[in-house]
PABARO-51194 format. One record per atom (N, C-alpha, C, O): atom name; residue number from 1; residue in three letters; x, y, z negated. Coordinates in steps of 0.05 Angstrom, whole numbers, plus 5000, padded with zeros to 4 digits. Layout:
N
zaro|lomi|gupa|X|Y|Z
CA|NUM|ALA|X|Y|Z
...
! end
This chain:
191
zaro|lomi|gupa|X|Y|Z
N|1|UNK|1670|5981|6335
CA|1|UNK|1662|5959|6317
C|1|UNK|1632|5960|6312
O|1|UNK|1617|5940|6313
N|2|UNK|1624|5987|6304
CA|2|UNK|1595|5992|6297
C|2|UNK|1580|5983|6327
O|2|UNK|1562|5967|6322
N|3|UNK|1583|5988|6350
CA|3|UNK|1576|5983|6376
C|3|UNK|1576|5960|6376
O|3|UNK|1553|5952|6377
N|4|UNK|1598|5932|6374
CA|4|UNK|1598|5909|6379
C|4|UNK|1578|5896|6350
O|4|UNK|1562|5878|6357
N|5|UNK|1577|5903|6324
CA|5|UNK|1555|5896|6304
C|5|UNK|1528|5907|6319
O|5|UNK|1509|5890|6315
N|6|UNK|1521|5924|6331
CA|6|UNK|1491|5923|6346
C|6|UNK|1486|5901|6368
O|6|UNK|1469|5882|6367
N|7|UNK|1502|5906|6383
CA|7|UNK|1502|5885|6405
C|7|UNK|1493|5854|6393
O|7|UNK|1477|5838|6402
N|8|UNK|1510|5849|6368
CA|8|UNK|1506|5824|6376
C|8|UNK|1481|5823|6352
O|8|UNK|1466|5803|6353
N|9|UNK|1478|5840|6333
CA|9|UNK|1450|5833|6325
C|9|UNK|1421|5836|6352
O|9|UNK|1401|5822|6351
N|10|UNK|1426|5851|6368
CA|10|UNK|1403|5859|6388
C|10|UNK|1405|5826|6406
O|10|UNK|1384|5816|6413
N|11|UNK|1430|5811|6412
CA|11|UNK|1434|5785|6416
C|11|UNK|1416|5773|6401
O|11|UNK|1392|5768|6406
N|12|UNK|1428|5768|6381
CA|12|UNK|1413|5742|6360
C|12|UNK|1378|5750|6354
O|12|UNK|1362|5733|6348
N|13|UNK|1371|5776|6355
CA|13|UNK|1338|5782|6358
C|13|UNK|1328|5772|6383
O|13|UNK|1309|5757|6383
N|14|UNK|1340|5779|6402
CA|14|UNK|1332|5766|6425
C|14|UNK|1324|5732|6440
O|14|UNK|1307|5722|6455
N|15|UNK|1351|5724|6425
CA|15|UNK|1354|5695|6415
C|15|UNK|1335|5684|6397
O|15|UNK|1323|5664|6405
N|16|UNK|1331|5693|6373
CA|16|UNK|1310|5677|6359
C|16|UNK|1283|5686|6374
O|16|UNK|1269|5666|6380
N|17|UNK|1273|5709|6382
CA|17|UNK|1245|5707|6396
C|17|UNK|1239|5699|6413
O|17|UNK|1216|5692|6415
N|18|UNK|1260|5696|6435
CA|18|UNK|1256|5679|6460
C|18|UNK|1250|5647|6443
O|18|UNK|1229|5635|6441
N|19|UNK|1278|5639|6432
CA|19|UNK|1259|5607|6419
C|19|UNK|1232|5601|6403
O|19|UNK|1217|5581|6400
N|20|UNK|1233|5627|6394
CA|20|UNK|1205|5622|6377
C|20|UNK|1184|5628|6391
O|20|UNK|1162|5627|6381
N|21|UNK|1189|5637|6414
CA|21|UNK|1164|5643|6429
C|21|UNK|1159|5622|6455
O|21|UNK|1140|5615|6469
N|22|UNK|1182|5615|6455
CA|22|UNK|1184|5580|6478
C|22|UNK|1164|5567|6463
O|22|UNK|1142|5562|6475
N|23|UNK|1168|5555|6428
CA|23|UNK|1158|5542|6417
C|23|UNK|1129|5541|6415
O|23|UNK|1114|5522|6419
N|24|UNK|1125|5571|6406
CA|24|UNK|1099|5581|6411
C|24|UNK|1081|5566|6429
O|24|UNK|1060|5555|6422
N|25|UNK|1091|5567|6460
CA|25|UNK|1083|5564|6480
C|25|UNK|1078|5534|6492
O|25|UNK|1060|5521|6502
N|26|UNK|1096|5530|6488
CA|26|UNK|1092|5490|6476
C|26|UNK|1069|5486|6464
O|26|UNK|1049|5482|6477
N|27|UNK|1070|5487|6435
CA|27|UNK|1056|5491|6422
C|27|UNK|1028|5483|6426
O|27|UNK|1015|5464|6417
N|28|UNK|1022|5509|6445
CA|28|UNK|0988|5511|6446
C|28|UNK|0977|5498|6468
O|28|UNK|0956|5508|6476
N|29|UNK|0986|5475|6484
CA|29|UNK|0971|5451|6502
C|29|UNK|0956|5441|6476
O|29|UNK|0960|5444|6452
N|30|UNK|0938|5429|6489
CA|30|UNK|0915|5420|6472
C|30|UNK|0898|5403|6498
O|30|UNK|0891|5408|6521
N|31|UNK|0897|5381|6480
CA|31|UNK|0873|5360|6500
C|31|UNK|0840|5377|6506
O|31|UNK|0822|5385|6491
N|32|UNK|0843|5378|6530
CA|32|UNK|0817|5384|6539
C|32|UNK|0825|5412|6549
O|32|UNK|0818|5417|6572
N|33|UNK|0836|5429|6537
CA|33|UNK|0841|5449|6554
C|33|UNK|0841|5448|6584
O|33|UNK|0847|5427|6595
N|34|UNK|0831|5476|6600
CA|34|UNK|0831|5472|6621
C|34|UNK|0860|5483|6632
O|34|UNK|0870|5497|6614
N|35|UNK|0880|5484|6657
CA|35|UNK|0903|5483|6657
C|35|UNK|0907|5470|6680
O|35|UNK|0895|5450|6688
N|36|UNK|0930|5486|6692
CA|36|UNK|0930|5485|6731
C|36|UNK|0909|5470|6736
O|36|UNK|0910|5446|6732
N|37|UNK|0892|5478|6743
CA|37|UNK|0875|5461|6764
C|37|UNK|0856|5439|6747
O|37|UNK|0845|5422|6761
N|38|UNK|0853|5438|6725
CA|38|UNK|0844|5406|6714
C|38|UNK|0843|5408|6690
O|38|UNK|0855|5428|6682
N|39|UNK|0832|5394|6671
CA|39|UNK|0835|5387|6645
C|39|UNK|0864|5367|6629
O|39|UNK|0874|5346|6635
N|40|UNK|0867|5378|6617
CA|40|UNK|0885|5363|6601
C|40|UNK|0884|5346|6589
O|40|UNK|0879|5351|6565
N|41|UNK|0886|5313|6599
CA|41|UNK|0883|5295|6580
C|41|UNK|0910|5282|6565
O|41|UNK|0903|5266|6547
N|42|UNK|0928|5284|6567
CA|42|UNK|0952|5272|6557
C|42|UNK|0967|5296|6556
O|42|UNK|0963|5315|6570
N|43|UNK|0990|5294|6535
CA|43|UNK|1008|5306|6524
C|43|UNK|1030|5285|6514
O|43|UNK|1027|5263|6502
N|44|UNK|1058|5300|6524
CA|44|UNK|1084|5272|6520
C|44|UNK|1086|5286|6491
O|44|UNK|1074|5304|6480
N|45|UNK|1109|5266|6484
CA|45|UNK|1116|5272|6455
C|45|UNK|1128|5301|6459
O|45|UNK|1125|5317|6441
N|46|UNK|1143|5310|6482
CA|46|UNK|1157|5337|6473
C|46|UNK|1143|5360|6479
O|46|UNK|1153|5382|6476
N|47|UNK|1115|5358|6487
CA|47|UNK|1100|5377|6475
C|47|UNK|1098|5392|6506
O|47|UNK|1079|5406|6514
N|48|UNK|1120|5387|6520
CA|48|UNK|1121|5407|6546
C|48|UNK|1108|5396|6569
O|48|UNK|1102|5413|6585
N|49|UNK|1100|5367|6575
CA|49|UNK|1088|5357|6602
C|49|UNK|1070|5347|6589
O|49|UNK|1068|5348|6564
N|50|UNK|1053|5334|6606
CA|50|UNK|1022|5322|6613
C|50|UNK|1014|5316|6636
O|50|UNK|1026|5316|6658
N|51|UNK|0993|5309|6632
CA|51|UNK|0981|5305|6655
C|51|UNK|0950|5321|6653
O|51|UNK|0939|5329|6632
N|52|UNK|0944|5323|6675
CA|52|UNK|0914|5335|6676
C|52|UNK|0895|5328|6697
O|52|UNK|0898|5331|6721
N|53|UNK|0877|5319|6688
CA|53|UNK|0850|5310|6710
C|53|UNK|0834|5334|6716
O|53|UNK|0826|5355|6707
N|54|UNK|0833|5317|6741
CA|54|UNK|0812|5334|6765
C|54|UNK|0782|5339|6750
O|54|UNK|0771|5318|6743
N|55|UNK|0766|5366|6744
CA|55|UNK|0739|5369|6735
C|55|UNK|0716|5343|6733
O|55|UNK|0700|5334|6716
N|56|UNK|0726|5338|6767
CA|56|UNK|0704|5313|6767
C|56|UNK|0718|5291|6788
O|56|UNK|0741|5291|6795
N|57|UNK|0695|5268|6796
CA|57|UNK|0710|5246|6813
C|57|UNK|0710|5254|6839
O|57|UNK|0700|5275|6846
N|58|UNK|0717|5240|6852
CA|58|UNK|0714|5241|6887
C|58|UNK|0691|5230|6899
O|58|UNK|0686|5207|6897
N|59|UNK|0674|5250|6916
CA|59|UNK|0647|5233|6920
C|59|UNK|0646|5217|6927
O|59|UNK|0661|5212|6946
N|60|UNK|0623|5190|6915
CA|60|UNK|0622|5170|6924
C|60|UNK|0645|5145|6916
O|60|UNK|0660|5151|6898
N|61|UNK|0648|5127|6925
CA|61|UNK|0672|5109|6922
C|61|UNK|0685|5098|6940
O|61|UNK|0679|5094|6964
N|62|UNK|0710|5091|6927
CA|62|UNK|0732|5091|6949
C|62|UNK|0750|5052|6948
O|62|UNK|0752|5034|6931
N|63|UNK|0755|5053|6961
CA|63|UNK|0766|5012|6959
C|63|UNK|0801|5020|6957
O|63|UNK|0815|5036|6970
N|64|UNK|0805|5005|6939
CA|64|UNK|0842|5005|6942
C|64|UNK|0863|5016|6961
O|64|UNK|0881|5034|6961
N|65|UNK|0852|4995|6979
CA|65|UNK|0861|4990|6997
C|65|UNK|0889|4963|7011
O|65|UNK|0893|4944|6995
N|66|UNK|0902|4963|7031
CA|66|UNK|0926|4946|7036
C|66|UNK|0919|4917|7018
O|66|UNK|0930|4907|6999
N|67|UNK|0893|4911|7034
CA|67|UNK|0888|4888|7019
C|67|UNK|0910|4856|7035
O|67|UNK|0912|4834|7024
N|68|UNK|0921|4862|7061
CA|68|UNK|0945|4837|7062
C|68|UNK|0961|4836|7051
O|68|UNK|0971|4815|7042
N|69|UNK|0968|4859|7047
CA|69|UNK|1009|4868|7036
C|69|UNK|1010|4840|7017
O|69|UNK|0993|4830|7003
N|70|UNK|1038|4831|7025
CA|70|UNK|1055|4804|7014
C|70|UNK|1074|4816|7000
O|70|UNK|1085|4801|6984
N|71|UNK|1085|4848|6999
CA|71|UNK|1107|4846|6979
C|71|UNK|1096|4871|6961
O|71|UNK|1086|4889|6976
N|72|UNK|1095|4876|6935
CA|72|UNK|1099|4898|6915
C|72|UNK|1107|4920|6930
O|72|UNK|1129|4924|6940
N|73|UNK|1072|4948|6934
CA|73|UNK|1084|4976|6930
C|73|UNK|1073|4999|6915
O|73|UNK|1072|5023|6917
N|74|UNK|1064|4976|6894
CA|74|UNK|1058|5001|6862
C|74|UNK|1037|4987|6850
O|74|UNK|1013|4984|6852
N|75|UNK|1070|4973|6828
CA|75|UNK|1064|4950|6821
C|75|UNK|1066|4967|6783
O|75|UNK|1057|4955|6764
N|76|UNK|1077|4991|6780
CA|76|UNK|1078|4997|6760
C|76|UNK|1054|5004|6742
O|76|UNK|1035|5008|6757
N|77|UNK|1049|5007|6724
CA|77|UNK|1029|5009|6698
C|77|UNK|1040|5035|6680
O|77|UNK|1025|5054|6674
N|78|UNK|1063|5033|6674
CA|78|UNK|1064|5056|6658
C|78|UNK|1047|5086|6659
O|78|UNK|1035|5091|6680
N|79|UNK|1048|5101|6642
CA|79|UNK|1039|5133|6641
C|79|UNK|1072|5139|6658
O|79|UNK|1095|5131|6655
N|80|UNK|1058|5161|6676
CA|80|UNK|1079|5172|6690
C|80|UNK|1079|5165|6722
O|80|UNK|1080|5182|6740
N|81|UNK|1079|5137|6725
CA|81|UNK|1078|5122|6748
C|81|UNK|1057|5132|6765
O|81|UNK|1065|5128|6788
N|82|UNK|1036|5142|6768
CA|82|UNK|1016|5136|6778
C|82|UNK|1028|5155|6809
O|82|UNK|1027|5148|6833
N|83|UNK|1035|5178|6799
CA|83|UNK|1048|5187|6830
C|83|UNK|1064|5168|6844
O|83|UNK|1052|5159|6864
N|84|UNK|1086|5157|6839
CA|84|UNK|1102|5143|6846
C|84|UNK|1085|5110|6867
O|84|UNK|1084|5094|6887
N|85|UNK|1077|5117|6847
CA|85|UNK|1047|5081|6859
C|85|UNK|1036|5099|6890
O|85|UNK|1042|5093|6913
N|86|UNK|1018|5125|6880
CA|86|UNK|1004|5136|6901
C|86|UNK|1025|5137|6921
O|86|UNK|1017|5126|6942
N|87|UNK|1044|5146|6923
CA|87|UNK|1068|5149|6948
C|87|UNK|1071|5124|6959
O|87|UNK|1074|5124|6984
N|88|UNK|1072|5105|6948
CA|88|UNK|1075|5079|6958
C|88|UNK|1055|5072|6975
O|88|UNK|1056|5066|6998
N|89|UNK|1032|5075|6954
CA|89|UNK|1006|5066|6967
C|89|UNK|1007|5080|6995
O|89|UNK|1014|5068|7016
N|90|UNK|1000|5108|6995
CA|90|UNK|1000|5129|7025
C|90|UNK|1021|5115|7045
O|90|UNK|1018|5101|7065
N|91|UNK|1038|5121|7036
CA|91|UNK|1064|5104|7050
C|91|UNK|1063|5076|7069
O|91|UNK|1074|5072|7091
N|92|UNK|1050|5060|7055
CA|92|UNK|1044|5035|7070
C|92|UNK|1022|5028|7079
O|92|UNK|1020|5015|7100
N|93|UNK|0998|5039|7063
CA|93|UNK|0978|5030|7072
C|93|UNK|0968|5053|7105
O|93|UNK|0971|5077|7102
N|94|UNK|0958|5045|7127
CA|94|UNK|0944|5068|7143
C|94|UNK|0916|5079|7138
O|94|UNK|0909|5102|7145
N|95|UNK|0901|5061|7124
CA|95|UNK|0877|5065|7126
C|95|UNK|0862|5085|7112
O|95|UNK|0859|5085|7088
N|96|UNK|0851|5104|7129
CA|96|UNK|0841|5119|7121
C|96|UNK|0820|5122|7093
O|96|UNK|0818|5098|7087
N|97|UNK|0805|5135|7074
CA|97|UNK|0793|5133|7050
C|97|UNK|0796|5120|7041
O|97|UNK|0776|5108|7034
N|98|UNK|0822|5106|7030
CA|98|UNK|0832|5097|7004
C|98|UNK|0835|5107|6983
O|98|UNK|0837|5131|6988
N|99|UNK|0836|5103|6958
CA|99|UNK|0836|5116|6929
C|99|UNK|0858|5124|6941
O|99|UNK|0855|5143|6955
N|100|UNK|0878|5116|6940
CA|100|UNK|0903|5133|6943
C|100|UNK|0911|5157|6954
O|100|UNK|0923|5177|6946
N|101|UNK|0898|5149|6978
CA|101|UNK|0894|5184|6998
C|101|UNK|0873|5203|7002
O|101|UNK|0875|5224|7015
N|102|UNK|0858|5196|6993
CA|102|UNK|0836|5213|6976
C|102|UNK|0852|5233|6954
O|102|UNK|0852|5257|6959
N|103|UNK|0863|5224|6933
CA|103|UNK|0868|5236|6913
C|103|UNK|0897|5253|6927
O|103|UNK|0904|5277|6922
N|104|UNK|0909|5234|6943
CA|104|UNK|0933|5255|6953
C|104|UNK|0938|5275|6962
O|104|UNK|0958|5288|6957
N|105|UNK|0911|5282|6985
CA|105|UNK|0899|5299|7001
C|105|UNK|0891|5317|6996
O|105|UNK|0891|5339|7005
N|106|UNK|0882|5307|6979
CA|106|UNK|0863|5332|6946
C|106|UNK|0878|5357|6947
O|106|UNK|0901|5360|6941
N|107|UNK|0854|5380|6958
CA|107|UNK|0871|5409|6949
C|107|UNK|0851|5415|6934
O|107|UNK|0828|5411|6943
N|108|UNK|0854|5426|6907
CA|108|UNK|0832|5436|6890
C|108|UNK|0844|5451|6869
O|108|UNK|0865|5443|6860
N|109|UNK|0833|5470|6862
CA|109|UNK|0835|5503|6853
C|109|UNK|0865|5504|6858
O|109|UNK|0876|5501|6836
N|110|UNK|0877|5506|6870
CA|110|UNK|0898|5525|6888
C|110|UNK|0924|5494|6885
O|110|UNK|0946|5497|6895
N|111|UNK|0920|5478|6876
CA|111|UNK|0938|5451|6865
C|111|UNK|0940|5431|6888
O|111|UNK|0918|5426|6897
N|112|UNK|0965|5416|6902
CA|112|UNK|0961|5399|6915
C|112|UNK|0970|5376|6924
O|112|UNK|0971|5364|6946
N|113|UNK|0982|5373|6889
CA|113|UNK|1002|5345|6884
C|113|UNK|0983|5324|6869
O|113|UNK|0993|5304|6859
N|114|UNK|0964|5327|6869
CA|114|UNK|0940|5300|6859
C|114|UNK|0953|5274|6862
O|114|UNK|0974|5274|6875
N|115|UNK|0945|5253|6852
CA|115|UNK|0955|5224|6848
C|115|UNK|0927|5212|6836
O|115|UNK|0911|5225|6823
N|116|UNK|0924|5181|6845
CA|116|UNK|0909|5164|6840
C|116|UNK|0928|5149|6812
O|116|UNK|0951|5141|6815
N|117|UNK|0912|5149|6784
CA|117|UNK|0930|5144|6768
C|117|UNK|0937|5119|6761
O|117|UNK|0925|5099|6770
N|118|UNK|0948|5119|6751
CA|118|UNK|0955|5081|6735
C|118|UNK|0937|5071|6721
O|118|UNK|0918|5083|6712
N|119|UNK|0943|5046|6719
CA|119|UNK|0917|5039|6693
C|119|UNK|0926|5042|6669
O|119|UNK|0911|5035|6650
N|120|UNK|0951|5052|6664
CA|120|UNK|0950|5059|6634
C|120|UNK|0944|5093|6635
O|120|UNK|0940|5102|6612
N|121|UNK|0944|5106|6649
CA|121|UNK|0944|5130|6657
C|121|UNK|0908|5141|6659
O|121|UNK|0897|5161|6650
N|122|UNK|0895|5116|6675
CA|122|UNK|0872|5108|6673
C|122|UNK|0861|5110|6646
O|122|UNK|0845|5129|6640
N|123|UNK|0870|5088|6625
CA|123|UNK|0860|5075|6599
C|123|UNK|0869|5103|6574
O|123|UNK|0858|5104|6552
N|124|UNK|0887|5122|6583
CA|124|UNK|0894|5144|6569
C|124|UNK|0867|5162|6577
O|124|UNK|0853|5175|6561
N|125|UNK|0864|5160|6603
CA|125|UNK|0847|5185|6605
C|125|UNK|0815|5180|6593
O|125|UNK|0800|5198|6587
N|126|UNK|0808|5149|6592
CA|126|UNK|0785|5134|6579
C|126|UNK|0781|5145|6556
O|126|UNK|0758|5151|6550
N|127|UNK|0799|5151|6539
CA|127|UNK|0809|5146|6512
C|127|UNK|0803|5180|6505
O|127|UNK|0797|5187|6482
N|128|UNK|0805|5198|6523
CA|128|UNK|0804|5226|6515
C|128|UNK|0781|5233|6547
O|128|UNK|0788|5254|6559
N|129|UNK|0767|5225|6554
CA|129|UNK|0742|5219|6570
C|129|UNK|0721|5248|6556
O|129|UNK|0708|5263|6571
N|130|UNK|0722|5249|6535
CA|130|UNK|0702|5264|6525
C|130|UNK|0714|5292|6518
O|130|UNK|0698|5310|6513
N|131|UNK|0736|5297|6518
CA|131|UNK|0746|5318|6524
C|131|UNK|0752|5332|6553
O|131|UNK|0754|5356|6558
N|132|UNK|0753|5312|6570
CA|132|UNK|0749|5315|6587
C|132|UNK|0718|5326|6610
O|132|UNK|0709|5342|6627
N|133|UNK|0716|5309|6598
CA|133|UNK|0680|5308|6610
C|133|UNK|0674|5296|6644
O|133|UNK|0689|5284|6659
N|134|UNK|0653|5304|6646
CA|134|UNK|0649|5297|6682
C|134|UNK|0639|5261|6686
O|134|UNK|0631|5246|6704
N|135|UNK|0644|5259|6661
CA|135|UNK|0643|5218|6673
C|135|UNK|0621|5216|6660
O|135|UNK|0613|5229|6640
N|136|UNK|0604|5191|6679
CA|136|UNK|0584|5181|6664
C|136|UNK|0593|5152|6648
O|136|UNK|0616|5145|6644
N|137|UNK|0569|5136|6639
CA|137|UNK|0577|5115|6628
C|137|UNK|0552|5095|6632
O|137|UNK|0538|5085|6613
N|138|UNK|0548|5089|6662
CA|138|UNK|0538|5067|6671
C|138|UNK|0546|5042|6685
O|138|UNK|0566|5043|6699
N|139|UNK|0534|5019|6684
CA|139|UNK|0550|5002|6687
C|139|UNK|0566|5000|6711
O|139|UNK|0582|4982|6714
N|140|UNK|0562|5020|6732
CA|140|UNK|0580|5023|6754
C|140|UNK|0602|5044|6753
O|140|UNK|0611|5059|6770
N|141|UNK|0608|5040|6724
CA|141|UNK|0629|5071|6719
C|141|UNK|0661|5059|6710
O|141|UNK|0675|5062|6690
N|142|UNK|0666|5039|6742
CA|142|UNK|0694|5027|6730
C|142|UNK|0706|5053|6754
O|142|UNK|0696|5064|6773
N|143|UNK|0727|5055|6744
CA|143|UNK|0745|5075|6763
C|143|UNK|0780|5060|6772
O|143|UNK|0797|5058|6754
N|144|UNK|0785|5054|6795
CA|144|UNK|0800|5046|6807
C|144|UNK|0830|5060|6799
O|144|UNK|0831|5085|6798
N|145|UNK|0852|5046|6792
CA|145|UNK|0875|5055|6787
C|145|UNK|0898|5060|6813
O|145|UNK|0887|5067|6833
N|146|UNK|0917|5058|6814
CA|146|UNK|0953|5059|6831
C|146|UNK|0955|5032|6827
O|146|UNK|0964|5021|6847
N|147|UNK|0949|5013|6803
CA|147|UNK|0966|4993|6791
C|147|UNK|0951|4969|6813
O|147|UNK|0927|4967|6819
N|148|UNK|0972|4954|6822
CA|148|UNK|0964|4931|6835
C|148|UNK|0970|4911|6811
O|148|UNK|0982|4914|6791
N|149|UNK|0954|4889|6822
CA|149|UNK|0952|4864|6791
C|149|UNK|0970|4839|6810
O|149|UNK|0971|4829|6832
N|150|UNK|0983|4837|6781
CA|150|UNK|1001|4808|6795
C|150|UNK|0993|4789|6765
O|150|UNK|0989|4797|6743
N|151|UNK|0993|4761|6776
CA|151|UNK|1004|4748|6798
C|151|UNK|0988|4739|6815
O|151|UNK|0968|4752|6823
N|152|UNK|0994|4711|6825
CA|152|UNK|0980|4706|6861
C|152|UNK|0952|4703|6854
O|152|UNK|0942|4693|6834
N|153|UNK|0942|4715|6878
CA|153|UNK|0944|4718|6902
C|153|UNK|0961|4744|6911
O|153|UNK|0952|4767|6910
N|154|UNK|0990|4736|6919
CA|154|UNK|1004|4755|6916
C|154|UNK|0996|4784|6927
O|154|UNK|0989|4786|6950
N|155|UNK|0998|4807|6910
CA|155|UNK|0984|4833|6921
C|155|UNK|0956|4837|6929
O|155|UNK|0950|4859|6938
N|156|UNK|0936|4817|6927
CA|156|UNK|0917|4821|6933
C|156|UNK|0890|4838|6915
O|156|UNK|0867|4844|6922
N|157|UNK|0904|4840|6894
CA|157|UNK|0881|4840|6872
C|157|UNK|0895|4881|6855
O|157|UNK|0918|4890|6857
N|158|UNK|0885|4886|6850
CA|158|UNK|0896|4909|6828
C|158|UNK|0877|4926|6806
O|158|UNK|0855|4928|6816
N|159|UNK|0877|4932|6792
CA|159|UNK|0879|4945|6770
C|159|UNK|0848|4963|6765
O|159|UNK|0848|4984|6778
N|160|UNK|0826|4959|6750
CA|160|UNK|0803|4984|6754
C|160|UNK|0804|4984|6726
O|160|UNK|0815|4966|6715
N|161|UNK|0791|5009|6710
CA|161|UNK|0782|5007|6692
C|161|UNK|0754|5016|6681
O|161|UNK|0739|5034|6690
N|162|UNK|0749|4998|6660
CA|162|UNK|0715|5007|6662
C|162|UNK|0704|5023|6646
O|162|UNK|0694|5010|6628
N|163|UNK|0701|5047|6644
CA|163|UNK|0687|5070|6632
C|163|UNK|0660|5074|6615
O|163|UNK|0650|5090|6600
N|164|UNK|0651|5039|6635
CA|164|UNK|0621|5036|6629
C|164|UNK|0603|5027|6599
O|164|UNK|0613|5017|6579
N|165|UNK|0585|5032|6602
CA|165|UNK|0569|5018|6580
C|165|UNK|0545|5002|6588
O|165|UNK|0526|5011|6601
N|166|UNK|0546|4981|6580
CA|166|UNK|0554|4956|6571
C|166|UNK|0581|4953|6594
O|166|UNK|0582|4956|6619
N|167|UNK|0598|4945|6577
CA|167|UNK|0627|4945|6590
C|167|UNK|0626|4922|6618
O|167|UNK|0604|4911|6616
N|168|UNK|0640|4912|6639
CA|168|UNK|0635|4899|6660
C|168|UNK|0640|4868|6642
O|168|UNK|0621|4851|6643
N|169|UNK|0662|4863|6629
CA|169|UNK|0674|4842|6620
C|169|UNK|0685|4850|6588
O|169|UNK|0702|4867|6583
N|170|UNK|0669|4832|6568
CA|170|UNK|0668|4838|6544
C|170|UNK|0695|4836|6529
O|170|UNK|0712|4818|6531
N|171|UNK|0696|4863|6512
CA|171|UNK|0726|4853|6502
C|171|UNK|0748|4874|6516
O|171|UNK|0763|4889|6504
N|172|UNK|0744|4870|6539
CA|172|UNK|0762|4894|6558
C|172|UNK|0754|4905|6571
O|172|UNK|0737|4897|6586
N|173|UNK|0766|4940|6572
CA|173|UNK|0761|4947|6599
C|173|UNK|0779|4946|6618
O|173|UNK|0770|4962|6634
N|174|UNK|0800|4937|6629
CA|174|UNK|0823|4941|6641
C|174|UNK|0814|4907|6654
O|174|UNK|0813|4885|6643
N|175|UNK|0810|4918|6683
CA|175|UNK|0786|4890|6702
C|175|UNK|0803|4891|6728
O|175|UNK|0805|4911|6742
N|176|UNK|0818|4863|6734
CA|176|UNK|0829|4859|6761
C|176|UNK|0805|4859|6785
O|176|UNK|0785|4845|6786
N|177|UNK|0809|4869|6793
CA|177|UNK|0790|4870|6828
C|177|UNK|0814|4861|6839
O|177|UNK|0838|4860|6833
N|178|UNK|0792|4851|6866
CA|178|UNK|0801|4837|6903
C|178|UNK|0803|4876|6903
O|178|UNK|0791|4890|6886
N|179|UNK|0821|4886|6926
CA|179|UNK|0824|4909|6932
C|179|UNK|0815|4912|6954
O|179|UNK|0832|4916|6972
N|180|UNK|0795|4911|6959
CA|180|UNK|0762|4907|6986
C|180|UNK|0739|4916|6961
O|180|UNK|0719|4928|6969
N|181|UNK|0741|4912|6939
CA|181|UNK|0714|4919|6927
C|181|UNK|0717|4956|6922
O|181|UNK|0738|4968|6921
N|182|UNK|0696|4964|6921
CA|182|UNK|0697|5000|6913
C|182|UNK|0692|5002|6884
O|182|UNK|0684|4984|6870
N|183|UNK|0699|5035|6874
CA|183|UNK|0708|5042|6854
C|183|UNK|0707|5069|6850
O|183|UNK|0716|5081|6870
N|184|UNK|0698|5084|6833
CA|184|UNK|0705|5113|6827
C|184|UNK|0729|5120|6826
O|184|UNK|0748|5105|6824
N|185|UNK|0729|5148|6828
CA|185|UNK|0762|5153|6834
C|185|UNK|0764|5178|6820
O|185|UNK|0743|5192|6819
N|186|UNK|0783|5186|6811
CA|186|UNK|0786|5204|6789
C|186|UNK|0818|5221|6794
O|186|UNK|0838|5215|6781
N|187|UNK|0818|5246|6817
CA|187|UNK|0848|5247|6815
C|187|UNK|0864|5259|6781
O|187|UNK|0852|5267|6761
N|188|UNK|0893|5257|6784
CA|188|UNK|0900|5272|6766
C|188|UNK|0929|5284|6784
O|188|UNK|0937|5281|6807
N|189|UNK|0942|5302|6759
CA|189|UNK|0966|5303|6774
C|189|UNK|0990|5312|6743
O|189|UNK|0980|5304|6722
N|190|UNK|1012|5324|6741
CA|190|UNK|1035|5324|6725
C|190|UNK|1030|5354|6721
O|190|UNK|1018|5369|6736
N|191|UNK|1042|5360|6698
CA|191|UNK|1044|5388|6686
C|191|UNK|1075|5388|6666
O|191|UNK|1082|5408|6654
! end
């Protein structure tokens, strides 16, 4: 009896420290931290995923790309999406130096699931930019998203956002481009 009363107190010690030390560990993400490979700009509500950007952009600039395509292949906006968009994008488009396969390609500090992000994924990372760091803020500092813009000209157009100062178009930064024009590019990837 005395044997089975140790046991299961040495159980339930074990049990509460492992949770309180999970928690712990949750816990301490923090925006801007640095973390696999990138900075941390986003944190979900449960404390355990994110996302994290690449140090800096990809040299130079990069065009959309799949500027014919007639039907939707990453057409989504949400946080989260932006891999899902980049797979699409790689997937259909061939052409070589696209935002999309630029960032896909991406091996950097030992990581090599990169994604070109969404534009809300984009407009999140705007928003915590200075925790981040690496970006400038001139008027050529729109950075290209995953998000294609609807509606017609069907698929032709998608998603940049502008980082810049004096902003491109007053009022917003979140700017439809023809997907032929170039763009900074900024990978990120999931944590």
């Amino acid at each position: 009896m005395k044997n089975n009363f140790i046991k299961t107190s040495i159980l339930l010690l074990s049990l509460t420290f492992f949770t309180n030390s999970s928690f712990a560990q949750n816990d301490c993400f923090k925006i801007g931290d640095e973390y696999q490979g990138g900075i941390i700009f986003y944190i979900d509500q449960t404390g355990e995923h994110g996302l994290i950007a690449a140090p800096s952009d990809e040299p130079g600039f990069a065009i959309y790309g799949c500027l014919g395509n007639t039907s939707p292949i990453a057409d989504n906006s949400e946080i989260g999406s932006g891999d899902s968009n980049t797979q699409g994008i790689v997937n259909y488009c061939e052409e070589e130096g696209i935002a999309a396969r630029l960032c896909s390609d991406l091996s950097l500090n030992g990581y090599s699931d990169w994604f070109l992000p969404s534009i809300n994924e984009l407009e999140m990372l705007y928003l915590n930019r200075n925790a981040v760091g690496g970006f400038d803020n001139t008027e050529t500092s729109a950075y290209i998203s995953s998000t294609e813009a609807r509606p017609a000209p069907a698929y032709y157009r998608s998603w940049a956002y502008d980082f810049g100062s004096p902003q491109l178009i007053p009022y917003t930064r979140k700017v439809v481009s023809q997907k032929d024009n170039t763009f900074k590019v900024r990978a990120i990837r999931k944590f």
